[in-house]
C-alpha positions as CSV (number, residue, x, y, z in Angstrom):
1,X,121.1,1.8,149.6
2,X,124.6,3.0,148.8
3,X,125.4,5.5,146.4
4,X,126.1,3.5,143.6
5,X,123.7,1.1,143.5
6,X,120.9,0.6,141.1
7,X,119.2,-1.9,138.7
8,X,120.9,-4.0,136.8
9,X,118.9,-6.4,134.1
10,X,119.0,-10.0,133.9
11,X,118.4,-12.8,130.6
12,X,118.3,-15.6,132.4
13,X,119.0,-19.4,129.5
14,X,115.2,-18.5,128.6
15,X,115.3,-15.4,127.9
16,X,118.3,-16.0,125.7
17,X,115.9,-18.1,123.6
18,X,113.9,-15.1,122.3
19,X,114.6,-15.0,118.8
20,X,115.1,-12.9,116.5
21,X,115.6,-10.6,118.9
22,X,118.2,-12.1,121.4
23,X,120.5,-12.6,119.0
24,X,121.1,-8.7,118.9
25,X,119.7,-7.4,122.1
26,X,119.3,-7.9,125.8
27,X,115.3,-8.6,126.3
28,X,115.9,-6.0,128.7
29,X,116.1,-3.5,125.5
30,X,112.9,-5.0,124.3
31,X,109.4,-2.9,124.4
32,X,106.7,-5.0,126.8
33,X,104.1,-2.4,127.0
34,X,104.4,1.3,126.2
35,X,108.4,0.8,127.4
36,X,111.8,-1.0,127.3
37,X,111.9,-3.6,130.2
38,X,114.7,-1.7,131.5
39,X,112.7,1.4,131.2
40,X,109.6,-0.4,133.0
41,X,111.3,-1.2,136.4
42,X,113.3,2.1,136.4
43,X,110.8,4.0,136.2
44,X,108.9,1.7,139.2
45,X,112.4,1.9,141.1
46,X,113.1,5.5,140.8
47,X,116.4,4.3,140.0
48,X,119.0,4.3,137.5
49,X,120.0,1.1,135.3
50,X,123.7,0.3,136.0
51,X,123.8,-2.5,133.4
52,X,122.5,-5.8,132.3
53,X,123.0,-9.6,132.4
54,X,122.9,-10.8,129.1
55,X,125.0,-13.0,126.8
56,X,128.3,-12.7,126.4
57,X,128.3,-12.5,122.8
58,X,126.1,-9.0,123.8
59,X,128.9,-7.4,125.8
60,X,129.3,-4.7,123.3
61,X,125.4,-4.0,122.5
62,X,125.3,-0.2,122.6
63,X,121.8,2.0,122.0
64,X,121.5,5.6,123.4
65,X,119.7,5.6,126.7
66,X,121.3,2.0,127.2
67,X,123.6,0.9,130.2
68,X,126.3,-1.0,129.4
69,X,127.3,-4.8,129.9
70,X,128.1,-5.4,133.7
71,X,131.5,-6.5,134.5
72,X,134.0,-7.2,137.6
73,X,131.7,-7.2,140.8
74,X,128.2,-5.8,141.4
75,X,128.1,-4.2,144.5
76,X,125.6,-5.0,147.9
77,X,122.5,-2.8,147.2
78,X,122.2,-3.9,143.6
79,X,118.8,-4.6,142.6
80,X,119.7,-7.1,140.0
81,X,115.9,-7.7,138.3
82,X,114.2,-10.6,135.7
83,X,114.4,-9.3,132.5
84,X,111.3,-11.7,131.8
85,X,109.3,-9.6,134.1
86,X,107.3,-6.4,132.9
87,X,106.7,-4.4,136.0
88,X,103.7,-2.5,136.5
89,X,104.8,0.9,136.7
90,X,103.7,1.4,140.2
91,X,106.3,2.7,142.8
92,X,108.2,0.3,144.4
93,X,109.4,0.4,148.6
94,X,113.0,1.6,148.5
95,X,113.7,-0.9,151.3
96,X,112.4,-4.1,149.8
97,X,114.5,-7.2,149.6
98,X,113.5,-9.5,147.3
99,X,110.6,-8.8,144.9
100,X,107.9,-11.5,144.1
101,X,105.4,-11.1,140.9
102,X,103.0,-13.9,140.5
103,X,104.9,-15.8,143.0
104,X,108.3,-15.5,141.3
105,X,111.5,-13.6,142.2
106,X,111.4,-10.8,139.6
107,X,114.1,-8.9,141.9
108,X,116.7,-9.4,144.5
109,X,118.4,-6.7,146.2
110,X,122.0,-7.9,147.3
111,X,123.0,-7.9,150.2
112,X,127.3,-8.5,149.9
113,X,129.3,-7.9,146.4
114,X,128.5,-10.5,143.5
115,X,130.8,-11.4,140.8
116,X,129.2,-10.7,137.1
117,X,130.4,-13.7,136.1
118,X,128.2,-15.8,138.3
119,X,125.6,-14.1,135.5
120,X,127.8,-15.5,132.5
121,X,125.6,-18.8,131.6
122,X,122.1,-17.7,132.1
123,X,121.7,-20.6,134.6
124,X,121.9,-18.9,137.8
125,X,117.8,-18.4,139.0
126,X,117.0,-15.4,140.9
127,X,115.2,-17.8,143.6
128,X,118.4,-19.2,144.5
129,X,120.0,-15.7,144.5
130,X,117.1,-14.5,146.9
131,X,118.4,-17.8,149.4
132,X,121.8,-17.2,149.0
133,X,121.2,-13.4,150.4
134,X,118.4,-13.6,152.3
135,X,117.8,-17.0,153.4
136,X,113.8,-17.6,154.3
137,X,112.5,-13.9,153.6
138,X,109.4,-14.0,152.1
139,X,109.9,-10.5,150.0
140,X,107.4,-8.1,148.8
141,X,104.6,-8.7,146.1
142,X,104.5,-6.7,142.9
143,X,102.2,-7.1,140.3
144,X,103.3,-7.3,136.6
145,X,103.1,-9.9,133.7
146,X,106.2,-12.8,132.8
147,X,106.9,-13.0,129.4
148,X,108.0,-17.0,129.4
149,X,108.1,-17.2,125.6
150,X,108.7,-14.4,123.3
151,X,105.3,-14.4,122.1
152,X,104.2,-13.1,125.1
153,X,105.0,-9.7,124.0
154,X,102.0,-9.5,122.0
155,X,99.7,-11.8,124.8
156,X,100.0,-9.2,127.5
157,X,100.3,-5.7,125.2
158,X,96.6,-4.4,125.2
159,X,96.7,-5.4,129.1
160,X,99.9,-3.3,129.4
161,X,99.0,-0.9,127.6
162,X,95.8,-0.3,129.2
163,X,97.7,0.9,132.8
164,X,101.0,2.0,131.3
165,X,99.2,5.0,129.3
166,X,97.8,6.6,132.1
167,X,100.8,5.7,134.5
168,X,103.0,7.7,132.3
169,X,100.9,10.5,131.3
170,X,100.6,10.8,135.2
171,X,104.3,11.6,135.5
172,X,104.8,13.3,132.2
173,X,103.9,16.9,131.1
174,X,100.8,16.4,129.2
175,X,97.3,17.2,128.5
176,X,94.2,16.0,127.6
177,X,93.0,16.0,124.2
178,X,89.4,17.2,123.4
179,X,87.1,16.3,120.6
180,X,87.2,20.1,119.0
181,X,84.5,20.2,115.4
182,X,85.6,18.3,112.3
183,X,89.5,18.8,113.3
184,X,89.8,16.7,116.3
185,X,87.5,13.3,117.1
186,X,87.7,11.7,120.5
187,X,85.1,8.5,120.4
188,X,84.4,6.2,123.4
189,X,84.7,7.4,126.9
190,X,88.6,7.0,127.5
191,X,91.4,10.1,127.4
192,X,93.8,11.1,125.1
193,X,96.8,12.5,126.3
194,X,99.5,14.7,124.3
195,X,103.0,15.3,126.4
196,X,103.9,19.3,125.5
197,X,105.3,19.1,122.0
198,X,103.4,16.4,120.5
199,X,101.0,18.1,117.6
200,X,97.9,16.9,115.9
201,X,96.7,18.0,112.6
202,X,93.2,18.9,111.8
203,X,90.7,15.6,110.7
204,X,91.9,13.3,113.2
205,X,89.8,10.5,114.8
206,X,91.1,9.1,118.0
207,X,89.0,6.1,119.4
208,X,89.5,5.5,123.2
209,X,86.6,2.7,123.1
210,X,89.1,0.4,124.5
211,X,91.7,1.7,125.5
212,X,93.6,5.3,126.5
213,X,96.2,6.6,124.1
214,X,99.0,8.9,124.8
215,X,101.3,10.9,122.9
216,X,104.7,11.4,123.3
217,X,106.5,14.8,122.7
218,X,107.5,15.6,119.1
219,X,105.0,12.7,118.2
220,X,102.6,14.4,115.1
221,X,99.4,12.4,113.8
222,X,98.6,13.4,110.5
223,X,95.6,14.4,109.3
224,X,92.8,11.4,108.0
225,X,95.1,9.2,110.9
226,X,92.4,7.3,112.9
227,X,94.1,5.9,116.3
228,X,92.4,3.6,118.4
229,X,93.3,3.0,122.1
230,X,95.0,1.4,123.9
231,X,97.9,3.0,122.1
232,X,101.8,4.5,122.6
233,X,103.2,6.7,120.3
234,X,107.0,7.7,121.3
235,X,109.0,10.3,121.0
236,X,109.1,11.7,117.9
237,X,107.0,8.9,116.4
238,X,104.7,10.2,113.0
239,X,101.5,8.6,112.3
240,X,101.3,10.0,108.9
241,X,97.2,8.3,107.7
242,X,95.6,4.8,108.2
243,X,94.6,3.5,110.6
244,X,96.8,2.3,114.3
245,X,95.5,0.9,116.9
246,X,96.0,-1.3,120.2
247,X,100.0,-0.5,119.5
248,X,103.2,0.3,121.2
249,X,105.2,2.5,118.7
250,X,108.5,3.4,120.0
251,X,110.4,6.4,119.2
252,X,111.3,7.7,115.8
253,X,108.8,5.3,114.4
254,X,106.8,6.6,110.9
255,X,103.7,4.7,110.5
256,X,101.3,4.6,107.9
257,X,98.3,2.2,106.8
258,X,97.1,-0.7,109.2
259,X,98.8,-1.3,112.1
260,X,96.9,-3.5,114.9
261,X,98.3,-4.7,118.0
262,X,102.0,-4.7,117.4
263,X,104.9,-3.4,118.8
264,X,107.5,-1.1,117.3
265,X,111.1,-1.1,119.7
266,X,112.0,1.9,118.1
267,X,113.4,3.7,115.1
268,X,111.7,1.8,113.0
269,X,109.7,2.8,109.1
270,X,106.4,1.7,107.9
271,X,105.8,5.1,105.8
272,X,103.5,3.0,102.7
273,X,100.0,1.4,102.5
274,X,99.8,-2.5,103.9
275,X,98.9,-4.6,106.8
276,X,101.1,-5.3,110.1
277,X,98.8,-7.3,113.0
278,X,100.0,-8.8,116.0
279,X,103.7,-8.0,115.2
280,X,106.9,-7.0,116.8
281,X,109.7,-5.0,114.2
282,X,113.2,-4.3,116.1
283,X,115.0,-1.5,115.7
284,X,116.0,-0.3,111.6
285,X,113.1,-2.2,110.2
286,X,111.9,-0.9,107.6
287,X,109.4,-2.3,105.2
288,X,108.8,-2.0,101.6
289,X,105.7,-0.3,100.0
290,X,102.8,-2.6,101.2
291,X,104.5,-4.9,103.0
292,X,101.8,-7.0,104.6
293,X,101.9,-9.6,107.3
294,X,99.3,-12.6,108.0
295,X,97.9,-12.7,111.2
296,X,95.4,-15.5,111.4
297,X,95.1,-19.2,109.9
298,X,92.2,-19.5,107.6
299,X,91.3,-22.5,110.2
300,X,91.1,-19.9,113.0
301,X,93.4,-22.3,115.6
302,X,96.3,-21.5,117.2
303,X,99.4,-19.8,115.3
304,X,102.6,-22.1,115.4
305,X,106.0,-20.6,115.5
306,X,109.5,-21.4,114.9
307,X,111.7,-21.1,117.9
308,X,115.7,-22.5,118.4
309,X,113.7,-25.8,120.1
310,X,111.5,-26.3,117.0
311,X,108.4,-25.3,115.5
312,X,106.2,-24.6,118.8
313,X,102.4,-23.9,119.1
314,X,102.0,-20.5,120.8
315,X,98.1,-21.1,121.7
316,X,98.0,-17.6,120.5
317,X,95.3,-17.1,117.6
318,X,96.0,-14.1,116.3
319,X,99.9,-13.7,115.6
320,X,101.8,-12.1,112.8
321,X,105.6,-11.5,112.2
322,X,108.2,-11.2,114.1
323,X,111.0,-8.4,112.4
324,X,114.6,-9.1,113.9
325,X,116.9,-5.7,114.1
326,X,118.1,-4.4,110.8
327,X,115.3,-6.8,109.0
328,X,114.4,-5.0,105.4
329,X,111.7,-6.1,102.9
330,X,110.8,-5.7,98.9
331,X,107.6,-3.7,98.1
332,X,104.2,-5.9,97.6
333,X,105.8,-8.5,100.0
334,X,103.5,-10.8,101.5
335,X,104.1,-12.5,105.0
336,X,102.9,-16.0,106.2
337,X,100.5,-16.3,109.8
338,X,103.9,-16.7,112.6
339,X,106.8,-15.4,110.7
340,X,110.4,-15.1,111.6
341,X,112.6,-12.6,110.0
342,X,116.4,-13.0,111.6
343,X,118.3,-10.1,112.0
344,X,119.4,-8.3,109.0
345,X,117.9,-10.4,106.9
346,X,116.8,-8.5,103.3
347,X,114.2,-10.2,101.6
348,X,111.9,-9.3,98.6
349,X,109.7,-10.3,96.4
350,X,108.2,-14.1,97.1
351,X,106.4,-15.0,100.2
352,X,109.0,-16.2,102.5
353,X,109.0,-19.2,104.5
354,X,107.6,-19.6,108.1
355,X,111.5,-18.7,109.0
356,X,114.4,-16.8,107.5
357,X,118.0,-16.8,108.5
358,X,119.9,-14.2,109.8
359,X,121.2,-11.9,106.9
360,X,119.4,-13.8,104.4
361,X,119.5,-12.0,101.2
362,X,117.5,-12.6,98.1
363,X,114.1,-12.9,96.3
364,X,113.1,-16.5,97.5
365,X,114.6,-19.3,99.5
366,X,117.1,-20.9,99.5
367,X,118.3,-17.2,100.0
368,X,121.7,-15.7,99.4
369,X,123.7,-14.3,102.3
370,X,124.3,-10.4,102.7
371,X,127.7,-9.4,102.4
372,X,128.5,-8.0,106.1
373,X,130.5,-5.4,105.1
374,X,127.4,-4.1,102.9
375,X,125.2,-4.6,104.9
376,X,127.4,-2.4,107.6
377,X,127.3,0.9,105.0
378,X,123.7,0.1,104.9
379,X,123.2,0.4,108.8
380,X,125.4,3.1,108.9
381,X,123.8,5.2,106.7
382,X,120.0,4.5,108.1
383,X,121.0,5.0,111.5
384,X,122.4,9.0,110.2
385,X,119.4,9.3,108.9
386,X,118.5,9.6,112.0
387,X,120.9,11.3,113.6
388,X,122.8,7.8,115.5
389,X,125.8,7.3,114.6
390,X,127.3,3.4,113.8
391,X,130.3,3.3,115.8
392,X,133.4,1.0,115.6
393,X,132.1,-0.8,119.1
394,X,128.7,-1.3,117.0
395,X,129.6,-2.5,114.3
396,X,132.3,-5.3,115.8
397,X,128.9,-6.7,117.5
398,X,126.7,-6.8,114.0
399,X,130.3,-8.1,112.9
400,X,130.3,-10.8,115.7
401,X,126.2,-11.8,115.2
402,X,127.2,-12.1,111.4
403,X,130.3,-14.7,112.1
404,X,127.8,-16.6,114.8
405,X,124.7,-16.5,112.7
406,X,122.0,-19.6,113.6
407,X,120.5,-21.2,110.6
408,X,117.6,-23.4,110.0
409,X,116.5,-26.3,108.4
């Protein structure tokens, strides 16, 4: 492979569709599993990411640990992967061409230099990529779960979850936890890892019935914290009491109450009492003092969503709320059963529709728009609360999603 070659992240049109969150982020810098996408095949690569394929209304998305938007030429070598597809975190054959999961090309290694701009639409498939460099070859099998619809997120977590944990704690620096008197409980038969650095107070309960759970360095789980597995807790990530379980929590969470099979990107707050199940919160969410989503009809069927083709029915029964970037809420706010929060949106008070705008503002709809310049000092100064700074190249992208905001209705 030559030197400068590596993985580079594809959103193909569909996975431009998945809202809230693509209106602020390559999927690629979504968590599937206990990791980013990107994350996912890197570390089954054993390569670096050397940028992504996204929208072009993305091209100045920035997060730390994030490759930039591709431009000019990608040169032969290039893995260029399906964003859509949430490798298992096996290692992959350095050599292989193109890469099937499921019978689909997740990955095709290039063979000649390919302009960037043959990315631009999101049209370009990666089967006719695989033709176009390597005519009939049949290409290695991987295994690994497609996320066709944004829901799929929550579908395939507990699966994920169930082989990342002990995938990861197999690379990382960590131990395993033992049940130690009244300060440490380990129930069911599974492990519980800690990476060096992570700490666990006294009167903890950790229940590996269904799952594994590991612990990320600098993670700390409070005392009278039960966790139940499968879990992920990041880097840095406090469990601070309640009760968490079948999660991905991404780094430089806080958590606290009931949390059940949702995913946190990252850098995200739920420090107070109240209910989040089968949820996803992007990155700067952080929600009011009980603050509690729905996550099942009282008739039991299938949870409908709203999507930019229409109100869709996800055949998923249990599904809560999806939290865009930058989404805030009021304290005591309740949440209807498939919820969408757009990004930024600040909302308070009443239950909110099925669906809320971009930088909606307000107490009950019709809702108010957010000033973008306020909301911008309010970004800012969250982010240096935790140490990120809100650069100029930042904030022209929240400035650009804010003058191309979708609405509803």
């Amino acid at each position: 492979m030559p030197p400068r070659a590596g993985v580079v992240c594809y959103d193909d049109a569909q996975a431009r569709q998945f809202e809230p969150f693509a209106l602020t982020r390559p999927f690629s810098e979504m968590r599937v599993g206990a990791l980013l996408v990107r994350e996912r095949w890197t570390t089954a690569c054993g390569r670096p990411a050397r940028g992504f394929l996204a929208a072009p209304a993305l091209r100045d998305f920035r997060e730390p640990g994030a490759p930039s938007a591709a431009r000019g030429m990608l040169p032969a070598g290039t893995l260029v992967v399906q964003s859509r597809c949430a490798i298992a975190l096996a290692p992959l054959r350095d050599d292989a061409r193109v890469l099937r999961c499921d019978g689909r090309v997740a990955g095709v290694r290039l063979a000649s230099d390919e302009p960037v701009a043959a990315f631009s639409d999101g049209t370009l498939t990666l089967e006719s990529l695989a033709r176009r460099h390597h005519g009939r070859h049949v290409g290695t099998a991987v295994a690994g779960h497609w996320c066709d619809e944004v829901w799929d997120v929550i579908r395939w977590l507990a699966p994920l979850l169930v082989d990342d944990v002990p995938a990861l704690a197999s690379r990382l620096s960590c131990e395993t936890v033992e049940s130690h008197g009244h300060a440490i409980t380990i129930l069911g038969g599974g492990t519980v890892w800690r990476e060096v650095g992570a700490q666990i107070e006294p009167h903890t309960v950790f229940d590996t019935s269904s799952g594994p759970i590991l612990l990320r360095r600098e993670a700390r789980v409070h005392a009278f914290s039960r966790v139940q597995g499968p879990c992920y807790v990041g880097v840095g990530t406090t469990i601070s009491g309640g009760r968490v379980g079948g999660s991905a929590l991404g780094d430089t969470c806080k958590v606290n109450g009931e949390v059940s099979a949702s995913v946190f990107v990252g850098h995200a707050n739920k420090g107070h009492d109240g209910f989040v199940g089968h949820s996803i919160l992007g990155r700067w969410v952080n929600l009011g003092a009980g603050t509690t989503t729905s996550n099942l009809k009282n008739t039991y069927g299938p949870v409908a969503l709203w999507t930019p083709s229409g109100v869709r029915d996800t055949g998923l029964q249990f599904l809560g709320t999806l939290f865009g970037d930058h989404v805030k809420t009021g304290i005591g706010l309740r949440l209807t059963t498939g919820c969408v929060l757009g990004a930024g949106a600040n909302v308070v008070d009443q239950m909110p529709p099925k669906v809320v705008s971009p930088f909606a503002w307000g107490s009950g709809a019709p809702y108010g728009l957010y000033d973008v310049e306020k909301f911008l000092e309010t970004a800012a100064r969250v982010m240096a609360r935790r140490d990120v700074v809100l650069d100029a190249v930042g904030a022209r992208l929240l400035r650009r999603v804010f003058a191309d905001r979708w609405s509803v209705g």
